[in-house]
BAVOTI-597273 format. One record per residue: residue number from 1; x, y, z of N, C-alpha, C in turn. Coordinates in Angstrom, 3 decimals. Example, Ala and Ser with C-alpha at 12.3 -4.5 7.8 and 13.67 -1.06 7.14 Angstrom:
(atom 1, (13.190, -5.690, 7.800), (12.300, -4.500, 7.800), (13.200, -3.300, 7.800)) (atom 2, (12.850, -2.250, 7.080), (13.670, -1.060, 7.140), (12.900, 0.030, 7.870)) 
This chain:
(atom 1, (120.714, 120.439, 122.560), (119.625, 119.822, 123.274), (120.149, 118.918, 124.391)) (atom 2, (121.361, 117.931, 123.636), (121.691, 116.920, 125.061), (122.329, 117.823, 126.278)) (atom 3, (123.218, 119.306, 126.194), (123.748, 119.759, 127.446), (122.860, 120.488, 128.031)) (atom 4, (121.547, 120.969, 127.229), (120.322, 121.491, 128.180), (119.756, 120.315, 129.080)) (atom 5, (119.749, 118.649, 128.358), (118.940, 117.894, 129.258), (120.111, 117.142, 130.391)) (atom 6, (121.672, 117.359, 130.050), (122.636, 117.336, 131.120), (122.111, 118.230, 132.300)) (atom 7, (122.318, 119.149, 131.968), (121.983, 120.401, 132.816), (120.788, 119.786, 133.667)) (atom 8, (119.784, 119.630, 133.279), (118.588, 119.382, 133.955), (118.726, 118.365, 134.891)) (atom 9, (119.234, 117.477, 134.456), (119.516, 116.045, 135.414), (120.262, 116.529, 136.535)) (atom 10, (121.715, 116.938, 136.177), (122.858, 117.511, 137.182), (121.998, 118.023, 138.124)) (atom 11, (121.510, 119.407, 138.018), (120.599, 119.521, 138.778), (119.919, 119.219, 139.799)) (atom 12, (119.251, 118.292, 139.172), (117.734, 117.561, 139.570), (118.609, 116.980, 140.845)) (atom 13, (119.675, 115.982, 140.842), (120.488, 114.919, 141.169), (121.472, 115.740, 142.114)) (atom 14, (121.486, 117.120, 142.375), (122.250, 118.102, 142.910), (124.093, 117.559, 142.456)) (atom 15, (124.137, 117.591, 140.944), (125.542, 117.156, 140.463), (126.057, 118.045, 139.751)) (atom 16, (127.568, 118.124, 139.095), (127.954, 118.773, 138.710), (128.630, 118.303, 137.648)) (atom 17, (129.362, 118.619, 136.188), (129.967, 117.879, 135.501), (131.747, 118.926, 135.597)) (atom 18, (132.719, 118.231, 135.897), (133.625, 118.962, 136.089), (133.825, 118.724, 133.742)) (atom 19, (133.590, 118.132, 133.002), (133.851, 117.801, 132.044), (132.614, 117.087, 131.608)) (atom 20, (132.415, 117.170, 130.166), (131.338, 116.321, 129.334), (132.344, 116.318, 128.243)) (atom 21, (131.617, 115.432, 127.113), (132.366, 115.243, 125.894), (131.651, 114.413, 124.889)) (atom 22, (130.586, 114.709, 124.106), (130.074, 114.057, 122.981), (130.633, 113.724, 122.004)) (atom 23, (130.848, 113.005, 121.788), (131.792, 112.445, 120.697), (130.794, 111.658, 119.381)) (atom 24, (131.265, 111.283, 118.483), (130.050, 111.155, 117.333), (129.258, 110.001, 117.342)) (atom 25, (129.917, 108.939, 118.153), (129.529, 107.566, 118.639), (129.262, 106.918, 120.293)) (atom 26, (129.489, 108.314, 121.006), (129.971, 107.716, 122.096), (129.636, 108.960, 123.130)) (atom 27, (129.604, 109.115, 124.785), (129.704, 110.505, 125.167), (131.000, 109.986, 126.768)) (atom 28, (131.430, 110.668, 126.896), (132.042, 110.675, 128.514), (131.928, 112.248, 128.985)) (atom 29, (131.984, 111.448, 130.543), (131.486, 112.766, 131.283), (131.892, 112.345, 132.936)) (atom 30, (132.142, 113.478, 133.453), (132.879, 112.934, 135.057), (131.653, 113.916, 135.516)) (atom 31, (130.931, 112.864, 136.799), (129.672, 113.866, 137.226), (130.587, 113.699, 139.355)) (atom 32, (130.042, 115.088, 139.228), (130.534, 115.150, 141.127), (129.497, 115.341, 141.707)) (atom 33, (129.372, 114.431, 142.549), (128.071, 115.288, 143.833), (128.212, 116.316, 144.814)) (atom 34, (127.440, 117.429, 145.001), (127.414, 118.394, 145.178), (126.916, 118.389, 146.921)) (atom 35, (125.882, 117.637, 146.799), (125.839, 117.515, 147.969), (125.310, 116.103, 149.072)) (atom 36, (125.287, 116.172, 149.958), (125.129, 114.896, 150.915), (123.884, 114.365, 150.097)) (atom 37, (122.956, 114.407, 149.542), (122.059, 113.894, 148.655), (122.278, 113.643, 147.191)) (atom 38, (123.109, 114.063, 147.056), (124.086, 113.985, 145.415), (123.840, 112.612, 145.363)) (atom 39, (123.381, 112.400, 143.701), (123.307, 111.020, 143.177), (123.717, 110.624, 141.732)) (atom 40, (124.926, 110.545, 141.737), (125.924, 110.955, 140.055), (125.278, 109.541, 139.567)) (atom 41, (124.814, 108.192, 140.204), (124.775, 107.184, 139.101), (123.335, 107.314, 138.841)) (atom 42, (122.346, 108.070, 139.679), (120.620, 108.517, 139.280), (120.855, 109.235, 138.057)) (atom 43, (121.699, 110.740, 138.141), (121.784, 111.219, 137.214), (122.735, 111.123, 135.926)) (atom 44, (123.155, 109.636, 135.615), (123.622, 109.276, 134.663), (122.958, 108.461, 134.030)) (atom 45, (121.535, 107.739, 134.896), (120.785, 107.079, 134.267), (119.744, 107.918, 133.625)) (atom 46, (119.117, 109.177, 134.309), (117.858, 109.873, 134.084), (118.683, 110.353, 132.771)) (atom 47, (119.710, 111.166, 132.193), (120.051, 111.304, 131.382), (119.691, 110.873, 130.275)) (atom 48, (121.030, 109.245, 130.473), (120.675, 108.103, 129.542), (118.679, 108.109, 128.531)) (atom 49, (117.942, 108.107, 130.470), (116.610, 108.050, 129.690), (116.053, 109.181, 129.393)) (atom 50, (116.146, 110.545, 129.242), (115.886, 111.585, 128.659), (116.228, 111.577, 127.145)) (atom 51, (117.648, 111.217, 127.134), (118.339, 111.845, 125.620), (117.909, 110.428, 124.659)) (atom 52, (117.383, 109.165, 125.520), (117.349, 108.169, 124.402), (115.733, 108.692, 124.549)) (atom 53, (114.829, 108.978, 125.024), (113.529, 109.230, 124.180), (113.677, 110.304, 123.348)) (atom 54, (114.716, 111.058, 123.427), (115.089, 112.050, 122.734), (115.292, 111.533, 121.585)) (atom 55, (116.004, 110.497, 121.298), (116.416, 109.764, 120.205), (115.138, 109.405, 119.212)) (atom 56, (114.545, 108.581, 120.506), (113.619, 107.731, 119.800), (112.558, 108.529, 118.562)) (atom 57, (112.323, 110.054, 119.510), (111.097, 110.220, 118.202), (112.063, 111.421, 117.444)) (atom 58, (113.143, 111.669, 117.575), (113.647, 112.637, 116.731), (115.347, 111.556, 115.793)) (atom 59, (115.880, 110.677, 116.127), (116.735, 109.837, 115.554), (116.385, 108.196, 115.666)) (atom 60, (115.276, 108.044, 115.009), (115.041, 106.700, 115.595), (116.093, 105.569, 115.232)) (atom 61, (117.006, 106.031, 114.272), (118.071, 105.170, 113.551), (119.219, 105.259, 114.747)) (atom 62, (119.076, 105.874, 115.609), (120.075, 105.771, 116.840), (119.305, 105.658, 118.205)) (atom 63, (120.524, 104.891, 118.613), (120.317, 104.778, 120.162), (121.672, 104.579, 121.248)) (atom 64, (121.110, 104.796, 122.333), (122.463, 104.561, 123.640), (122.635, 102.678, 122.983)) (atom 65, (123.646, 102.275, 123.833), (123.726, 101.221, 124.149), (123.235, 100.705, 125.470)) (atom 66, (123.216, 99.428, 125.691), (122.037, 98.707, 126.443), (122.227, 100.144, 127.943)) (atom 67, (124.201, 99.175, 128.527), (124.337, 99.814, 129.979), (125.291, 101.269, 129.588)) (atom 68, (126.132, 101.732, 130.423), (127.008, 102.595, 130.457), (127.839, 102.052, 131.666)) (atom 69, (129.438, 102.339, 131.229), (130.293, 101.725, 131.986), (130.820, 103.055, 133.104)) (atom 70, (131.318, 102.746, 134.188), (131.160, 103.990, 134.921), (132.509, 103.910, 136.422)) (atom 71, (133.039, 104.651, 136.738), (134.032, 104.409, 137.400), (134.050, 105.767, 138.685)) (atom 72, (134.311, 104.891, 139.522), (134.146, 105.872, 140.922), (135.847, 106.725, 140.539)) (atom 73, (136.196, 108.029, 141.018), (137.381, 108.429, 141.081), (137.918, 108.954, 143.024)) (atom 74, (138.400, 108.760, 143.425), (138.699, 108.433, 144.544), (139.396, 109.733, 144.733)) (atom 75, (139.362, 110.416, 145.554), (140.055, 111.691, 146.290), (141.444, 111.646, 146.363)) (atom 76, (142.359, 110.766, 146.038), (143.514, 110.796, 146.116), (144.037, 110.553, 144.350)) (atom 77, (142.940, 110.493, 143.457), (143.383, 110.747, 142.115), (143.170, 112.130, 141.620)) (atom 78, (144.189, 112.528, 140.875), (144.143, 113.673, 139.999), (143.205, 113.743, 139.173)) (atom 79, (141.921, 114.896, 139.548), (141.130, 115.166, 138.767), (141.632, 115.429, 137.371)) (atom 80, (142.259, 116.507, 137.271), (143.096, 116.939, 136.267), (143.366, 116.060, 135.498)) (atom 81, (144.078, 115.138, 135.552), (144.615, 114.081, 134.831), (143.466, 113.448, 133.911)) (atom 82, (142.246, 113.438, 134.797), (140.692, 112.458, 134.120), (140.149, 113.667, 133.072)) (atom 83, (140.411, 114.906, 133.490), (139.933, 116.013, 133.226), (140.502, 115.831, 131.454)) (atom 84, (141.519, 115.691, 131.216), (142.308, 116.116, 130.088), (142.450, 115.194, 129.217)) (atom 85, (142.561, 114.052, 130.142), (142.261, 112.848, 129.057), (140.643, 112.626, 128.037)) (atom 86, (139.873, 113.181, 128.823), (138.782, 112.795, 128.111), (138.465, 114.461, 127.341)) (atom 87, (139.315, 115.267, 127.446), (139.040, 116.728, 126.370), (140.071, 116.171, 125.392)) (atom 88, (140.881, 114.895, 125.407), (142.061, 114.953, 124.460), (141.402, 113.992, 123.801)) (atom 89, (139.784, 113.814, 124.177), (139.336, 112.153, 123.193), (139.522, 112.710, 121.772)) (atom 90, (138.502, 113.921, 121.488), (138.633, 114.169, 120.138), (139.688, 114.214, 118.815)) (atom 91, (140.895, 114.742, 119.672), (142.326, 115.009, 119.448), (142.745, 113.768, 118.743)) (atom 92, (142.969, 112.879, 119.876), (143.373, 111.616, 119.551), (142.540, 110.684, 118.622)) (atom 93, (141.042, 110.864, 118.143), (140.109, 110.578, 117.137), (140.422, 110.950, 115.795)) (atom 94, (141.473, 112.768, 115.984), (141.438, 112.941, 114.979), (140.661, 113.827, 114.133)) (atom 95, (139.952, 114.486, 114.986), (138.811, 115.371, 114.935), (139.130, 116.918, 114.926)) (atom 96, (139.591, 117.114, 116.150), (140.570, 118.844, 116.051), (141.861, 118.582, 116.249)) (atom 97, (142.656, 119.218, 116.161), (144.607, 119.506, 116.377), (144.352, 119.986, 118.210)) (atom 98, (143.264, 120.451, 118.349), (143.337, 120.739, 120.184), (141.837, 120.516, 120.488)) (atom 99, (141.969, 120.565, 121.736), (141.114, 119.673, 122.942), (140.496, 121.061, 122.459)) (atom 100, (140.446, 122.239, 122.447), (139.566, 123.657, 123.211), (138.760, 123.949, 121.436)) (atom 101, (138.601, 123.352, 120.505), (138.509, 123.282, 118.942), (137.482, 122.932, 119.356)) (atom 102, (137.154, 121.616, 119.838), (136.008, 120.861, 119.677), (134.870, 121.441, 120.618)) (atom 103, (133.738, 121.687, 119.495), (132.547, 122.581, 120.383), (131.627, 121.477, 121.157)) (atom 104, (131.574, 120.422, 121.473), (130.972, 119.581, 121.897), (131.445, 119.113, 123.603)) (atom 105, (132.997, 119.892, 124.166), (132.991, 119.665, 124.936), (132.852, 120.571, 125.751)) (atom 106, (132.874, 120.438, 127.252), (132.160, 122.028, 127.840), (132.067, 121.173, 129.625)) (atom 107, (131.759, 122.239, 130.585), (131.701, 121.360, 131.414), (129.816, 122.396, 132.495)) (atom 108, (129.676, 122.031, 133.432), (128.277, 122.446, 134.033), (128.679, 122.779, 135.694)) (atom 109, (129.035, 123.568, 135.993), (129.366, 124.009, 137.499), (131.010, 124.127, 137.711)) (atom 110, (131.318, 124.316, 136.640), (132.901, 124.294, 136.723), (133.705, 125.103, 135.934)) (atom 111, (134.978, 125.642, 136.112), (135.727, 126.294, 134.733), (136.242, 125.180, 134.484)) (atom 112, (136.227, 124.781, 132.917), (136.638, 124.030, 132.638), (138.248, 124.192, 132.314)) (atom 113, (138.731, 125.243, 131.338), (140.336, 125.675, 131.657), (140.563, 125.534, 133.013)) (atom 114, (140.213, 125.543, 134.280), (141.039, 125.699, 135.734), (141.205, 124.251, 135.878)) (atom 115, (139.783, 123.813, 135.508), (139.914, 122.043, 136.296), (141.252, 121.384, 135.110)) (atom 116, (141.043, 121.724, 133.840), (142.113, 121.445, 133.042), (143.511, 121.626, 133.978)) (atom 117, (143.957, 122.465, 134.387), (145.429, 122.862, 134.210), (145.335, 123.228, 135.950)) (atom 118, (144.654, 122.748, 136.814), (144.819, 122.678, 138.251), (145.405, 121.100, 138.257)) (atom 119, (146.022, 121.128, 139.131), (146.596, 119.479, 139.616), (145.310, 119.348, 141.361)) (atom 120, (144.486, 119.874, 141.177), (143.501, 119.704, 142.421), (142.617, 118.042, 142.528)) (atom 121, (142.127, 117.820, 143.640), (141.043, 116.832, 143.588), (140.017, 117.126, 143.655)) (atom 122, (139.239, 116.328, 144.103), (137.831, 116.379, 143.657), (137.367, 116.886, 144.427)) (atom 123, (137.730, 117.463, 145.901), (137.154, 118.418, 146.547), (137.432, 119.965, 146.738)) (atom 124, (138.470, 120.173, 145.119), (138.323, 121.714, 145.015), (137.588, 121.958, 144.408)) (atom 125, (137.974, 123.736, 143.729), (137.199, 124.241, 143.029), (138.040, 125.178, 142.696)) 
């Protein structure tokens, strides 16, 4: 349900996720704008408020936390590098022996193996 209502936002927001990653407490996700109207921090909020009414009448014992912390990545950093660290969250949790185990991660306009194991920035593909 939450990467159908990813999907929808990305979208909406003309964004892309080179990576997502739900984790059991927590989610990260690198969103790119797609185009000159691209709005990655709209569609990290519309999200936020999709999946928490989502919460509300189907997990009311859960919720987001208040904000979400969020970090610009700059064209001269290695996507790749952001890319792998956050498929290695699970790993390092303790969850699978490899990043590609865990069915929760996945990415929305992207191969996710290429962006993995490309040393590219944020304006390839």
């Amino acid at each position: 349900m939450f990467v159908e209502l990813l999907s929808k936002v990305l979208a909406k927001f003309d964004c892309s996720a080179p990576i997502y990653c739900f984790m059991p407490d927590h989610f990260h996700g690198i969103f790119q704008g797609e185009t000159d109207r691209a709005d990655t921090w709209a569609a990290m909020a519309a999200f936020k408020q999709r999946t928490g009414f989502w919460l509300r009448r189907h997990r009311p014992h859960r919720r987001w936390q208040k904000d979400f912390w969020d970090h610009l990545l700059r064209c001269d950093e290695d996507l790749a590098a952001q890319v792998r660290y956050i498929a290695d969250n699970p790993v390092r949790k303790g969850l699978v022996d490899s990043w590609d185990e865990y069915p929760f991660t996945g990415s929305i306009g992207h191969d996710l193996k290429v962006t993995l194991f490309d040393a590219g920035t944020l304006t390839d593909r």
